[in-house]
C-alpha positions as CSV (number, residue, x, y, z in Angstrom):
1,X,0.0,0.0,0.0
2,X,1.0,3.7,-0.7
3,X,0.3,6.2,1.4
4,X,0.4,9.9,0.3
5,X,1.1,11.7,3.4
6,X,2.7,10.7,7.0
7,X,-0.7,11.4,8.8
8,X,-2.3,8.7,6.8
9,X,0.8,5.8,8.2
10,X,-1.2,3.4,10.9
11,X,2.2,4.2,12.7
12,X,2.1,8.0,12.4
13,X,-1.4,7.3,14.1
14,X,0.0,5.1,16.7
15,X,3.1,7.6,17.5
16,X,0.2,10.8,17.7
17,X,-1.5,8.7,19.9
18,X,1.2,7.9,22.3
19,X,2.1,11.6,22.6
20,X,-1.5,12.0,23.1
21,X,-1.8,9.2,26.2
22,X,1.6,10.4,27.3
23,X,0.5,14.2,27.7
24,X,-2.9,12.9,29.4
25,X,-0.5,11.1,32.2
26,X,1.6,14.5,32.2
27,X,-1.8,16.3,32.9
28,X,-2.9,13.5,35.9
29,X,-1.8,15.1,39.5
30,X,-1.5,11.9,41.0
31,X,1.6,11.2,38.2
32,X,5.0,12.3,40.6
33,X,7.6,13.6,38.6
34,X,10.3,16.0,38.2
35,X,10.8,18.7,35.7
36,X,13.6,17.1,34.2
37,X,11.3,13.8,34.1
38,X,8.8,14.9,32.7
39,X,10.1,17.1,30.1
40,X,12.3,14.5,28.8
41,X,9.0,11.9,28.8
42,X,7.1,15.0,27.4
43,X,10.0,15.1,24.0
44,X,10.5,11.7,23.6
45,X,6.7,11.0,23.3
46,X,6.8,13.5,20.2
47,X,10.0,13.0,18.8
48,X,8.5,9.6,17.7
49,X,5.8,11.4,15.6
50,X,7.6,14.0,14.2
51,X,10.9,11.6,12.9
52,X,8.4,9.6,11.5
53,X,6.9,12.4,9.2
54,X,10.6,14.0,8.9
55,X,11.5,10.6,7.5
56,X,8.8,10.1,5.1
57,X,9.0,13.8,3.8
58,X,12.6,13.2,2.8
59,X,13.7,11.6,-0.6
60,X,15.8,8.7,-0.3
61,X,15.1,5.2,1.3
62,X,18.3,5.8,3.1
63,X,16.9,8.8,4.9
64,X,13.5,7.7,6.1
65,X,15.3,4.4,7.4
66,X,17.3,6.8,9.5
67,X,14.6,8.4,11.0
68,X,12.6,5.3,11.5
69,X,15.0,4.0,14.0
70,X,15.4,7.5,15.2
71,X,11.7,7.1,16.1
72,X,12.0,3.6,17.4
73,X,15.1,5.1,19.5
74,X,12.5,7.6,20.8
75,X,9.8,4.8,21.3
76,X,12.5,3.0,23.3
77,X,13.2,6.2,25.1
78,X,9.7,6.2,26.7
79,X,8.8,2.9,27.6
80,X,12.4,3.6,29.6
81,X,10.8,5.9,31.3
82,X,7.8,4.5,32.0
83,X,9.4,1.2,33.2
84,X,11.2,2.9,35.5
85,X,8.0,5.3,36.8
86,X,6.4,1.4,37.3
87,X,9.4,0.5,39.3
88,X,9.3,3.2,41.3
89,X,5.3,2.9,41.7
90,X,5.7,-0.7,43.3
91,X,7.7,1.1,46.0
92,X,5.2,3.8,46.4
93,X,1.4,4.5,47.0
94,X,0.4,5.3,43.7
95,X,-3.7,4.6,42.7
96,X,-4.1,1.6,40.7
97,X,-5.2,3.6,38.0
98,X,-2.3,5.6,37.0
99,X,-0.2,2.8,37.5
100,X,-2.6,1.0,34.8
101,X,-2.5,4.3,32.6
102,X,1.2,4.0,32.6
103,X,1.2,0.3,31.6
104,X,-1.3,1.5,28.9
105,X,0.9,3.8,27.7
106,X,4.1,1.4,27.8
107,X,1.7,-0.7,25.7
108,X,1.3,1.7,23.0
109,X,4.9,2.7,22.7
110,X,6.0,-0.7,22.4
111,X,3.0,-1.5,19.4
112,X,5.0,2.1,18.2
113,X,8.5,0.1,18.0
114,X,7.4,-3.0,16.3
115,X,5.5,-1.3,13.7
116,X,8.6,0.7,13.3
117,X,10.8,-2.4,13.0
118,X,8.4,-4.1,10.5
119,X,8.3,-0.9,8.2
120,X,12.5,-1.0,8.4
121,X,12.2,-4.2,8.1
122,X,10.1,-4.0,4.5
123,X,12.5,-1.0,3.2
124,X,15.8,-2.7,3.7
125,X,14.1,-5.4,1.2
126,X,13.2,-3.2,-1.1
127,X,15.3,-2.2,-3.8
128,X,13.7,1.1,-4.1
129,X,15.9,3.6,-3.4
130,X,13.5,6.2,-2.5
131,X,10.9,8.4,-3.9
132,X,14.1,10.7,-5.5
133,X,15.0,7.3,-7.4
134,X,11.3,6.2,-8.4
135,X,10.8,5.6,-12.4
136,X,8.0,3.8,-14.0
137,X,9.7,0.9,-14.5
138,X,11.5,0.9,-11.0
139,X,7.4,1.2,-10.0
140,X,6.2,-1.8,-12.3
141,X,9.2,-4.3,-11.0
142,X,8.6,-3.7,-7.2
143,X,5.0,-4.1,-7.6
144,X,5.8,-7.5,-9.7
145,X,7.8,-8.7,-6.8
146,X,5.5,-7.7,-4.7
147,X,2.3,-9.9,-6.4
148,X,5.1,-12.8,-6.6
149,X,5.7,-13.0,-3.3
150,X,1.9,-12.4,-2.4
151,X,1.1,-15.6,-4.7
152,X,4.0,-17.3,-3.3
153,X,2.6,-17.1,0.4
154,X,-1.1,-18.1,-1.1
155,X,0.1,-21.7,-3.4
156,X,2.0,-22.2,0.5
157,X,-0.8,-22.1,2.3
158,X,-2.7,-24.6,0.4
159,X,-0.1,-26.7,0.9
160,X,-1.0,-29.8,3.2
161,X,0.3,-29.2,6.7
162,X,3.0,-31.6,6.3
163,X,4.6,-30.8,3.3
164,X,8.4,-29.7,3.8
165,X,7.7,-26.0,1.9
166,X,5.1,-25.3,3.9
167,X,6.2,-26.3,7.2
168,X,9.7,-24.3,6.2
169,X,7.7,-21.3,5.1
170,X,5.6,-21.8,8.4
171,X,8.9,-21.3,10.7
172,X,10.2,-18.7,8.5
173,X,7.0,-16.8,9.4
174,X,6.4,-16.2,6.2
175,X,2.2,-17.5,6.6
């Protein structure tokens, strides 16, 4: 699938909503932290957004890889934080509630990372170079890979449930 701008990414989504969720816990009284805590939470939570749309704005593969695992860095960055919040949590009085907000949270940046990691993940095979690089015919061979490999996962599945390919295709988790 092609998406046209960042907004539209189920990962841009994911990352607005995590800054979202993350400045709801910032707003919550109960939530104990210090400046320097909570402005560092407060950044990470939106650098994840915005490297994902400086990534995809920029021309070459090679970039927006950079800035994904910039954003996955960032992702990392704040489920730090919040792991050590929950550690210090267990030690204090905190309401069950925030302390369920701030797994919540954890939750959603970690969904952040691995959609990150899958998106890398799907460049790095490519052998686009970027939207700089794109020609029509550049267009027409990805997408033929693409429909090979998609038909290739379908004649697997109907494979018995015993056969070799499938059961190699199967740990591979390719279906």
């Amino acid at each position: 699938m092609t998406y046209k701008s960042f907004e539209d990414l189920p990962v841009w989504q994911k990352a607005a909503e995590l800054y979202e969720l993350t400045e709801d816990l910032l707003d919550n009284e109960a939530f104990q932290a210090t400046r320097g805590f909570r402005d560092q939470l407060d950044r990470a939570s939106l650098s994840v957004s915005n490297n994902i749309a400086e990534g995809f704005e920029r021309g070459t593969t090679n970039e927006l890889l950079a800035f994904i695992y910039i954003a996955r860095g960032s992702a990392g960055e704040v489920r730090s934080l919040l792991t050590l919040k929950l550690r210090r949590a267990e030690k204090s009085r905190w309401p069950a509630n925030l302390k369920s907000e701030i797994s919540n949270l954890k939750s959603v940046a970690e969904s952040c990372s691995r959609q990150l990691r899958g998106w890398a993940d799907s460049l790095q095979n490519s052998d686009i170079q970027g939207q700089r690089h794109l020609t029509d015919k550049s267009r027409a061979e990805d997408d033929r890979k693409k429909r090979a490999a998609a038909l290739n996962v379908t004649l697997l599945r109907h494979l018995p449930a015993w056969h070799p390919k499938r059961k190699e295709a199967e740990e591979k988790g390719l279906i």
